[in-house]
N, C-alpha and C positions, 0 to 999 in steps of 0.2 A: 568483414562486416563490423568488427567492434576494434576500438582501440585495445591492445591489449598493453598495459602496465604493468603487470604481473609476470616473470619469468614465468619459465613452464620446463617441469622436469619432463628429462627426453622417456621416461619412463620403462629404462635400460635395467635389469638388474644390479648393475656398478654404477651408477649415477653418480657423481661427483659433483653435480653444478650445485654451484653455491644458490637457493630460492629465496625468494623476498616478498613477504606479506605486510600488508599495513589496512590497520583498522580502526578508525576513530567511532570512539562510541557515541552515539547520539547524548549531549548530556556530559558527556565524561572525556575519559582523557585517549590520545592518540598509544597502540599496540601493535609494536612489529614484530616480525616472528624470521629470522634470519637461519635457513636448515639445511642438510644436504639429502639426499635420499641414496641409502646404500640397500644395494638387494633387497630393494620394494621395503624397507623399516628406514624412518627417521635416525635424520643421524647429527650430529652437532648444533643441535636446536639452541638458537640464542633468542631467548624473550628481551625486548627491551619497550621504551618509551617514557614518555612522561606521564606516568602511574604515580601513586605512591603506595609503598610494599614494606609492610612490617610482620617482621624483623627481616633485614636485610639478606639475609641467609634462606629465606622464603625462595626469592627468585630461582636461584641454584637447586634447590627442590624441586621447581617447575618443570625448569629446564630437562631434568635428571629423570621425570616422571613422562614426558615427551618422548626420546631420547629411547628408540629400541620399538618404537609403535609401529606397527602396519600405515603403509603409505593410507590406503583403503581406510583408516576407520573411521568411521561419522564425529561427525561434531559433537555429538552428544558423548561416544564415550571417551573424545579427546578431554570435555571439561569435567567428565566423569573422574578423568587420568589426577586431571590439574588439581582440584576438590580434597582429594583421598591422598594426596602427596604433600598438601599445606597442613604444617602444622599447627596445632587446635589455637594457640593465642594470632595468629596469622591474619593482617588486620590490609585488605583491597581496596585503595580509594583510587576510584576513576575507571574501574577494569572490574571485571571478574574473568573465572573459569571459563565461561562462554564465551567471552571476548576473545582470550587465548585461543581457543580453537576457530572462532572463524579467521582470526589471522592467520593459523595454520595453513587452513583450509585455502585461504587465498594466497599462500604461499603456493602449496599442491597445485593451487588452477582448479582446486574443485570447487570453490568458490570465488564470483567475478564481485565485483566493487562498479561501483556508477561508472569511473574510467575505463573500465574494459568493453564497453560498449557503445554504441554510434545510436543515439538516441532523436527519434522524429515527436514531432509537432501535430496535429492534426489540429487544427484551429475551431471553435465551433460553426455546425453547419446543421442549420433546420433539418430536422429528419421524424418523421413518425416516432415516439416512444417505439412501438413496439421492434421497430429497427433500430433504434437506439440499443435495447436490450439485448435485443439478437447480434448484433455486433459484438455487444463485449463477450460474447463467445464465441465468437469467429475469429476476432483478434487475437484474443487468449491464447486459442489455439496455434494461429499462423506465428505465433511467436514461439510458442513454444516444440512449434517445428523448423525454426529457423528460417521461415521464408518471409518474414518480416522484422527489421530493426525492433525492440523493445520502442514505447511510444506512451506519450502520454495525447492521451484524446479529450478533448473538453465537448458535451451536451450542447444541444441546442434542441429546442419544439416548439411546438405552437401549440395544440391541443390539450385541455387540459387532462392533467392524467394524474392516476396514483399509479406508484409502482412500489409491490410488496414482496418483501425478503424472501427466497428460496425457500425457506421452511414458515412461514407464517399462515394461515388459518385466513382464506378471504372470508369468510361467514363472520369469522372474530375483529377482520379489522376495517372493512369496508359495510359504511350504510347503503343498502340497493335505492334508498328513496332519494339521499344525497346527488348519488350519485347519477341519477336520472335527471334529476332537477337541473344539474350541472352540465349535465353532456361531459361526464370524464371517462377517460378508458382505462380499463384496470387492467393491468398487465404483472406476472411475475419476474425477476430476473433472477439469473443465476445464484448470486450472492446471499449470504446471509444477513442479518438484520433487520433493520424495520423498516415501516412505509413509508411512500416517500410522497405527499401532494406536490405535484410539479405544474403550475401554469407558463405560460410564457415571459420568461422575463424575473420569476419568483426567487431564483435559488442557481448556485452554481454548483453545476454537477459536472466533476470529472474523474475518469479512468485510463487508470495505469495498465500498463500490458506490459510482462516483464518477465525473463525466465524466474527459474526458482534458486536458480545459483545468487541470484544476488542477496537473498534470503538466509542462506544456509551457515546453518548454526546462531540462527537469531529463534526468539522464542516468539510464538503468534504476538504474543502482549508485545513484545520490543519492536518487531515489526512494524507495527502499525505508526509511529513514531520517527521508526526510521524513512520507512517510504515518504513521509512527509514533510522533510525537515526542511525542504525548501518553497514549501509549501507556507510554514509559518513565517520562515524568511520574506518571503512578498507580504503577506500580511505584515509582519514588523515594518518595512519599508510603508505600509500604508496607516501607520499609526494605530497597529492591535497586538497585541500581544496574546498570543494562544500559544496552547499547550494540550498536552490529549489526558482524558480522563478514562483512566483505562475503564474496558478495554480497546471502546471506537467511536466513544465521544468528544469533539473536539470542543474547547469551549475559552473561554476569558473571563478575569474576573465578571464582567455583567455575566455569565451563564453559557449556556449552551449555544455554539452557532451551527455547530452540522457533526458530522458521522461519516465512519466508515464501516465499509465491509470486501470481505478479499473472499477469492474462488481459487484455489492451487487445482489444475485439471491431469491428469496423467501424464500425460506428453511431456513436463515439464514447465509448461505454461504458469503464469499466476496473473491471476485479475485483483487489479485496488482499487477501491469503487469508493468515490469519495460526495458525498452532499453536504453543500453551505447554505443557509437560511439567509437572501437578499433580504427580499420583501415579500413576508406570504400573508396572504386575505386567512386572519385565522377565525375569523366567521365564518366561512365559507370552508377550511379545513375540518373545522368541529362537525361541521355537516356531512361532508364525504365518509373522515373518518371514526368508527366508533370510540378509538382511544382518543381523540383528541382533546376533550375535554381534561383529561387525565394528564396527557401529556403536556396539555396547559400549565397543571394545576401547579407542580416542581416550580413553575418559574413565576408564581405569585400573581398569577391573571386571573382576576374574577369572571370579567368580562368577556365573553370570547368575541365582541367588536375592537380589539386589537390589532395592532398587527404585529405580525412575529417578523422585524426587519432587523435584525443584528447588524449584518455587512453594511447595509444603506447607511442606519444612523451609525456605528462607529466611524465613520469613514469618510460619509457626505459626497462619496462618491458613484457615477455612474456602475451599474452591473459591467457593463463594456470595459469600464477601465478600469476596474477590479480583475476582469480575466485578462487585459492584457497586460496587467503588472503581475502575474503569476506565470505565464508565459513568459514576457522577460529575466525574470529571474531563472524558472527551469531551462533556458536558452543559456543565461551566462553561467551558470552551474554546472552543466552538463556538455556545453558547445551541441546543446539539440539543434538538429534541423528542420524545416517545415517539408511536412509530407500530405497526403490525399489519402482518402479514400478511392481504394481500385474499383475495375468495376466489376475484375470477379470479388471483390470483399462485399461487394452492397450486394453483388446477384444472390452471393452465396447468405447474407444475412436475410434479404427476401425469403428463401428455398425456407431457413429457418423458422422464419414469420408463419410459413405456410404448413407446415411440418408441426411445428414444437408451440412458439411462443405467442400463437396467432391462436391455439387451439383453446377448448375446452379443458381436455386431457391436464394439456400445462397448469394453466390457471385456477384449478379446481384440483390440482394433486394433492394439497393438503385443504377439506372441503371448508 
């Protein structure tokens, strides 16, 4: 199912193969980690790349502090390893300790890279919010059971809806009189952070479905930066420059354009739930949501007869050709492919609807 790039120890007691990891930091500089594996302990670890590493005698540290470790140990106490082995004037540019071990790690095969994987398309496709939602825990899952290629999926609806963070308060963030006035439906999703007013046509929303190896030995904060780097890529292509303001705000010097948020499920699954601000009616937002006046306020609008359109005006571009210049770009980055939704994927996000996200129970968990 996935490309694999990455050698792979036969996981023999006497392993002699020579392993090959490589990790460019988001931001920073490219880290390869070249090792053998003898009787399940690291063995001839050569760190290299184009870092730069003061005092030159550091590296050899590294390496020396690797070098006798359990094939098995997490990425945290590899940079644990790295950290405690540099000596105190020992000066990192382009790399850290954490970088060294996700190269490890994707030396090992315990951690996969964008290349190691056969990546699909799901193109946008009008769907109910609340099966919007329910999906990305379907997928999540099917992915993190391997009966689905990792995939990035782009949003499509009609209806107008809010949709609020996994832990947020509908009492605290939804008006009941807004929202009557409006005909919106308020749904929760799995994910963490904050509301989302979604009309047809308003905002570009899409989600990643992805194991957790492609993550591993990255910290929540770097994550989020990394999953998207091709994300800002199309954006650069359409004349914006973004950047993320930790922890899951993305924005440009004009300010905020959208957010994310991620769900890591057991199985191994990870969900990266991403909203961009096209064009939203933020008179009609103030009124659904109770913060939205608030959430105005950071960005110098008196008035709530605005509109909150970042993507529009930066860009002067349609919504349409704003998602298909982000789909081309995740396609030549990744050699993704176009894929569907099954029709046990939709049955099974129905079953959802009807069960979980469709409920009271759901939407009222945190009151």
């Amino acid at each position: 199912m996935g490309r694999m790039a990455i050698q792979h120890a036969d996981n023999s007691p006497s392993s002699n193969q020579r392993l090959h990891g490589e990790y460019k930091v988001p931001g920073g500089k490219l880290v390869v980690a070249d090792l053998t594996v003898m009787d399940g302990q690291l063995a001839g670890v050569s760190i290299s790349g184009d870092f730069f590493l003061e005092p030159d005698e550091a590296l050899l540290d590294i390496n020396r502090a690797l070098s006798g470790m359990p094939e098995s140990t997490t990425a945290a106490d590899l940079a644990a390893a790295v950290t405690a082995a540099l000596p105190a004037d020992a000066a990192l540019f382009g790399f850290s300790p954490e970088a060294v071990a996700v190269t490890v790690r994707r030396a090992l095969a315990k951690a996969t890279s964008w290349a190691d994987h056969h990546w699909n398309i799901i193109g946008p496709t009008v769907l109910p919010t609340e099966i919007n939602v329910a999906l990305d825990e379907v997928l999540t899952e099917e992915v993190g059971a391997g009966r689905r290629n990792p995939t990035l999926r782009f949003w499509d609806w009609e209806e107008p809806s809010v949709v609020i963070g996994s832990f947020q308060s509908v009492r605290n963030e939804v008006d009941p009189h807004g929202v009557s006035k409006h005909g919106v439906k308020v749904v929760r999703r799995i994910s963490g952070g904050g509301a989302m007013f979604m009309e047809a046509g308003n905002c570009i929303t899409y989600s990643l479905y992805l194991p957790q190896t492609l993550v591993d030995g990255l910290s929540f904060a770097d994550s989020y930066p990394f999953l998207d780097a091709w994300v800002m890529a199309a954006l650069e292509k359409l004349g914006i420059t973004a950047f993320y303001v930790p922890l899951n705000d993305i924005a440009t010097d004009q300010g905020k354009i959208g957010g994310a948020a991620q769900k890591r499920l057991a199985n191994g699954g990870m969900l990266h739930h991403v909203t961009m601000s096209y064009d939203i009616d933020a008179d009609k937002m103030v009124e659904v949501l109770r913060i939205g006046k608030e959430k105005l306020s950071d960005k110098g609008t008196r008035s709530a007869r605005k509109r909150v359109d970042p993507l529009r005006r930066q860009t002067g571009l349609a919504r349409t050709e704003i998602i298909r210049a982000m789909m081309d770009v995740f396609t030549e980055r990744y050699g993704a492919t176009a894929s569907a939704l099954t029709g046990d994927e939709l049955a099974a996000a129905r079953e959802r609807v009807a069960t979980k996200f469709g409920t009271e129970e759901w939407l009222h968990r945190v009151p």
